[in-house]
C-alpha positions as CSV (number, residue, x, y, z in Angstrom):
1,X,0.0,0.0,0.0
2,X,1.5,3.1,-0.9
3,X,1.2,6.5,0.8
4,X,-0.5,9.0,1.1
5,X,-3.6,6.6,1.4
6,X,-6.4,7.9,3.9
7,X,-7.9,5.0,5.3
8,X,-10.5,4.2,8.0
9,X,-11.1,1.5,10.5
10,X,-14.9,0.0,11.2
11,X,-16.0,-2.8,13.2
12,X,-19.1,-5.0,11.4
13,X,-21.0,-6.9,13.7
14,X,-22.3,-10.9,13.0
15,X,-24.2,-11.3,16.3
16,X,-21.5,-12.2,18.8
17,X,-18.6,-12.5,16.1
18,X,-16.7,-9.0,15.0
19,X,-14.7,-8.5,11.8
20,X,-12.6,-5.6,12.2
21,X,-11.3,-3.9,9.0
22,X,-9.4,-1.3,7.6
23,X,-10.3,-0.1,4.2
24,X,-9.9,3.3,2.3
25,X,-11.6,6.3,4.1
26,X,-13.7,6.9,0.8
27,X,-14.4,6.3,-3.3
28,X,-11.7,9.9,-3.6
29,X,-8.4,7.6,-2.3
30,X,-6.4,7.1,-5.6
31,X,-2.4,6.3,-5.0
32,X,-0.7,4.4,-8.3
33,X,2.6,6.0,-8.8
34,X,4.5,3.4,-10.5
35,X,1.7,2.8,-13.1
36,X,0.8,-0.9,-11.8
37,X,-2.9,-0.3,-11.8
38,X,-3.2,1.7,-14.9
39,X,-0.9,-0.8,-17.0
40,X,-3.7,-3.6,-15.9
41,X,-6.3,-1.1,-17.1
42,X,-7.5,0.1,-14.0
43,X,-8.4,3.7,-14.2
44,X,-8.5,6.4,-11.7
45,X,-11.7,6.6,-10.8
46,X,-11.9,2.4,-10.6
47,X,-9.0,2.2,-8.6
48,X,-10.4,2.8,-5.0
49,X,-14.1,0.8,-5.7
50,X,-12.2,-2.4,-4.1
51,X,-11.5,-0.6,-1.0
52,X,-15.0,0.3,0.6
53,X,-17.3,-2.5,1.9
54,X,-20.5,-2.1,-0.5
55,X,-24.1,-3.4,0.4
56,X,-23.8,-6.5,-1.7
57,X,-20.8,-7.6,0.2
58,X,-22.7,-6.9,3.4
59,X,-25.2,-9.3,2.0
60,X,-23.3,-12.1,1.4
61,X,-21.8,-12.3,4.9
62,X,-24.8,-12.5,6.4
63,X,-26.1,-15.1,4.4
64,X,-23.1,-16.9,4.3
65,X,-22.9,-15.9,8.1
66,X,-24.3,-20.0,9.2
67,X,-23.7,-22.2,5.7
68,X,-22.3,-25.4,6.3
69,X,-18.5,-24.7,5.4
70,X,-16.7,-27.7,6.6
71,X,-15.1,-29.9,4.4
72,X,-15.6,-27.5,1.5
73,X,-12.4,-25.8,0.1
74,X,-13.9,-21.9,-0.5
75,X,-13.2,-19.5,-2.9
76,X,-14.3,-15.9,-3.3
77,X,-13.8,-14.0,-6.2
78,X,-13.5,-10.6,-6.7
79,X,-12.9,-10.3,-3.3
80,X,-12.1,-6.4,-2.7
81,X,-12.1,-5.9,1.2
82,X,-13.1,-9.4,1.1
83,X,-15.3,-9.1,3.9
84,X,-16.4,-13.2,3.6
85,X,-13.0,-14.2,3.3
86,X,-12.5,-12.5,6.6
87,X,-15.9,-14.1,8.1
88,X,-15.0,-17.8,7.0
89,X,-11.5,-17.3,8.0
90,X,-12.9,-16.5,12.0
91,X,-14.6,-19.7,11.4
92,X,-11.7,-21.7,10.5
93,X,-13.1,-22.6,6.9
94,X,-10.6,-23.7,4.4
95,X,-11.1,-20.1,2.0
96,X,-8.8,-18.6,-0.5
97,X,-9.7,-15.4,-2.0
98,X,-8.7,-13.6,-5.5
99,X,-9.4,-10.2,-6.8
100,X,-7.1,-8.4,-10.2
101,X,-6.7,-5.6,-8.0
102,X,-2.9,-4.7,-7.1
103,X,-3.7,-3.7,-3.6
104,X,-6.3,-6.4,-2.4
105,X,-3.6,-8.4,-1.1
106,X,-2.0,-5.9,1.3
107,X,-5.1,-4.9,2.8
108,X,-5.9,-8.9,3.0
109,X,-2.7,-9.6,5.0
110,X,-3.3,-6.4,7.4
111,X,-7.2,-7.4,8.1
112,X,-6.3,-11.0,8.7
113,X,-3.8,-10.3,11.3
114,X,-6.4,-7.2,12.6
115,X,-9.1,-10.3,13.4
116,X,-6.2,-12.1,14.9
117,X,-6.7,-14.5,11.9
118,X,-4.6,-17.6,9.8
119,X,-3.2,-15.7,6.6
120,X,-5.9,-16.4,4.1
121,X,-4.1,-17.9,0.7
122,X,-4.6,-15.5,-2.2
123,X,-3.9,-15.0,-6.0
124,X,-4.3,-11.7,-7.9
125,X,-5.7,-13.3,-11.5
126,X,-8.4,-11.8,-14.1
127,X,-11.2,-14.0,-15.7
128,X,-9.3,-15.0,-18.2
129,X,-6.6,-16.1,-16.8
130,X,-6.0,-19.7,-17.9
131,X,-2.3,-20.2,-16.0
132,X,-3.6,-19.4,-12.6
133,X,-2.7,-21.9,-9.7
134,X,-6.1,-22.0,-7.7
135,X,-7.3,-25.0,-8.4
136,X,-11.0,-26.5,-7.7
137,X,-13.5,-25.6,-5.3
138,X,-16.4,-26.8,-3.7
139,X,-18.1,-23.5,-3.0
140,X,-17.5,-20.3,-5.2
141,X,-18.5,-16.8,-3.3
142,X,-19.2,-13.7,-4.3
143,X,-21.3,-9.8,-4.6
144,X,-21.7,-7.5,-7.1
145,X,-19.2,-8.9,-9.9
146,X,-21.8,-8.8,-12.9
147,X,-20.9,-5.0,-13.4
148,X,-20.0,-4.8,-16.9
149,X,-21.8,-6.7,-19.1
150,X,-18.4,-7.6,-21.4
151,X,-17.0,-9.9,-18.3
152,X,-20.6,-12.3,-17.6
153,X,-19.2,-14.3,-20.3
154,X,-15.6,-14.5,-18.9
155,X,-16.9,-14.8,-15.4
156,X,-19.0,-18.1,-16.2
157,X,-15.7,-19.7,-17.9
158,X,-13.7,-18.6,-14.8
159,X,-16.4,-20.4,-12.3
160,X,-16.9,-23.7,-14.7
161,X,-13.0,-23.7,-14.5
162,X,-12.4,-23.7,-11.2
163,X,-15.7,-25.8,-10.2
164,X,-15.7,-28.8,-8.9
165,X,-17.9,-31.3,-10.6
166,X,-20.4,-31.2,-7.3
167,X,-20.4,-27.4,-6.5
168,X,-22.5,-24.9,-5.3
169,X,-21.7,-20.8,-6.6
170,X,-23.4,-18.1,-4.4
171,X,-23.2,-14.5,-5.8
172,X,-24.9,-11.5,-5.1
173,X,-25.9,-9.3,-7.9
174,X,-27.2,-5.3,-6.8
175,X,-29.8,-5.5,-9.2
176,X,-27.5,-4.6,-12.4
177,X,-29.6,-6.7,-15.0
178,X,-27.5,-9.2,-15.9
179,X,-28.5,-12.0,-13.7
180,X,-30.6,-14.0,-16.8
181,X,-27.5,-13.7,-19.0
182,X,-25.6,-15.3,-16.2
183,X,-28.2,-17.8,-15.9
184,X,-28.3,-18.8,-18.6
185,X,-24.5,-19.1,-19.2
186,X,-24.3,-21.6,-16.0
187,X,-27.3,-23.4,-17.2
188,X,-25.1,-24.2,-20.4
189,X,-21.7,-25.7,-17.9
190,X,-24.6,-28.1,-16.3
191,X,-25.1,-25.7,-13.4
192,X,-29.2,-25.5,-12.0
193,X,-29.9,-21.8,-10.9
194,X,-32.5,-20.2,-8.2
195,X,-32.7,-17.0,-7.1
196,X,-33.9,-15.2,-3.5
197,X,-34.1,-11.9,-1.9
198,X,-32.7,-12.0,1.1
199,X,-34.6,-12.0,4.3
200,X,-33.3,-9.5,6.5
201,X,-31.4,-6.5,5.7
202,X,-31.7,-4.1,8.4
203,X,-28.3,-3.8,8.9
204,X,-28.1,-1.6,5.4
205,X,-28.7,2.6,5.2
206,X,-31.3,1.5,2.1
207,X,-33.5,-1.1,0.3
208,X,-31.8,-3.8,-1.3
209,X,-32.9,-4.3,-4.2
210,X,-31.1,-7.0,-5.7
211,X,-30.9,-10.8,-5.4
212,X,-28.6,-14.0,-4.0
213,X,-28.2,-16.2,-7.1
214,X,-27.3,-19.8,-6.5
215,X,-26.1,-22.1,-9.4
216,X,-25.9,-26.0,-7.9
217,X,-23.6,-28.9,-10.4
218,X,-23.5,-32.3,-9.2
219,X,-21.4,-35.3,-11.3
């Protein structure tokens, strides 16, 4: 993390359990002076999105808060202040967590050892990556990645790819009108989809008006 980075610390609250983080004071934080961001066509005002915790991310913790983790090797893509990855991690599940953002790392490490936590494994890798080391998983995580309507297709490759043949993918889309495409895509790898609002989101400012979309493979 390079200076001169404003950044915050907040406490989120899963009944008894606390994840403490530290993440950028706000969307204005920008700091990329040797050009590692912008040569992976990150631009300036993209740059600090990965660095606030956003409603959809707030979403998925809480619904991913009880799941029945053990035994299942995790992965959450897209991660940003990876928020899940931080959860699971308290909870001793066996999660790794990737995002293409240069930073997301550094501000993994400093949040793990913040929640007294093991270092969660992570690799920075894009969609289309095909020499990434990951591996397979058993469950695939994760919130508001159908943003641009060029990377649905890429992000449905990336998921079959790293999907075990009996898995179960949980991600949670804001509402940005891609969900059917997406759909439609996993439906095409063998993947069954559903769909839910969640139940209770009184711990968000406003109305959530998006969905939890579940895709389900088995051999």
């Amino acid at each position: 993390m390079t200076l001169p980075l404003r950044v915050s610390y907040q406490t989120v609250e899963f009944g008894k359990t606390d994840i403490h983080l530290c993440t950028l004071r706000d969307k204005q934080e920008y700091s990329d002076p040797e050009g590692i961001a912008e040569s992976l066509g990150i631009s300036s005002s993209l740059w600090p999105l990965f660095g606030v915790i956003w409603p959809s991310s707030l979403v998925l913790a809480h619904h991913i808060l009880d799941y029945q983790t053990e035994g299942k090797r995790i992965l959450e893509i897209g991660c940003g202040m990876a928020l899940s990855s931080l959860l699971l991690n308290k909870q001793n599940a066996d999660i790794t967590a990737t995002d293409y953002h240069p930073e997301v790392e550094l501000f993994l490490k400093r949040n793990a050892i913040l929640n007294e936590g093991n270092v969660i494994p992570f690799e920075r890798t894009s969609w289309t990556d095909e020499e990434d080391k990951l591996g397979r998983f058993d469950l695939i995580i994760g919130s508001d990645v159908l943003y641009e309507d060029g990377h649905v297709e890429q992000l449905a490759g990336f998921l079959n790819y790293h999907a075990k043949p009996n898995c179960e993918v949980i991600l949670v889309d804001p509402g940005r009108g891609r969900k059917t495409k997406m759909g439609n895509l996993m439906t095409e790898y063998g993947f069954v989809s559903s769909e839910e609002k969640p139940e209770h989101t009184d711990y968000l400012k406003d109305a959530f008006k998006g969905y939890i979309l579940t895709f389900r493979r088995e051999a």
